[in-house]
Steps between C-alpha positions, in 0.01 A plus 500: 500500500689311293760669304709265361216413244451709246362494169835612387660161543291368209374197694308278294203360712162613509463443816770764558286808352233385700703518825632842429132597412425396825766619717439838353143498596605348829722790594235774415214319741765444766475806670628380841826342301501175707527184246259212620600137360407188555806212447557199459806356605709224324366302812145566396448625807262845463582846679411865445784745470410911507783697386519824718428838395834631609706324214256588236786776314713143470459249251324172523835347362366193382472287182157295365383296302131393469373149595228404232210374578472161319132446521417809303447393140616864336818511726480811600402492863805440775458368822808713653823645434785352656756668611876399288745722621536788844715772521704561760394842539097490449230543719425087475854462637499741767206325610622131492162333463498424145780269341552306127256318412192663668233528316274807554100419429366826643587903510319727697225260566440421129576149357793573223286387221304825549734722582 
């Protein structure tokens, strides 16, 4: 899924271990390897974007960062992850949906928070 994060990269943010917890555990229920996600756009306008099975063997090529949730009193809860940077040669730029700024509040049908 996403391959440019790692826990190499010594990121700081909780939220990041979390992710990566998540996308692992995403990747092993996946079995058909289509990505669901629900976005939304710097517009705030809402879509649904399924990344196709056929580029699964290609990176995501995208960089994250979480969007907190500011009503949650331990801050540990995001509402989304929005999306900071797209390479040129991922699977969200082949597709051309997704763009800076994005923010992504749901993968494969789960809200992010739970993922």
């Amino acid at each position: 899924m996403a391959e440019n994060l790692s826990r190499s990269q010594a990121r700081k943010s909780r939220f990041t271990d979390a992710f990566l917890d998540a996308r692992d555990r995403l990747e092993e229920s996946n079995e058909n390897n289509e990505i669901f996600l629900n976005i939304t756009d710097s517009n705030l306008r809402q879509m649904k974007v399924i990344l196709a099975a056929e580029s699964v063997n290609i990176p995501l090529g995208i960089e994250i960062s979480a969007v907190p949730d500011l009503n949650d009193t331990r801050k540990t809860r995001i509402l989304a992850v929005e999306v900071r940077k797209i390479d040129d040669d991922g699977r969200v730029a082949m597709d051309g949906r997704i763009k800076v700024g994005d923010q992504i509040t749901d993968i494969n049908h789960r809200p992010v928070y739970q993922v």
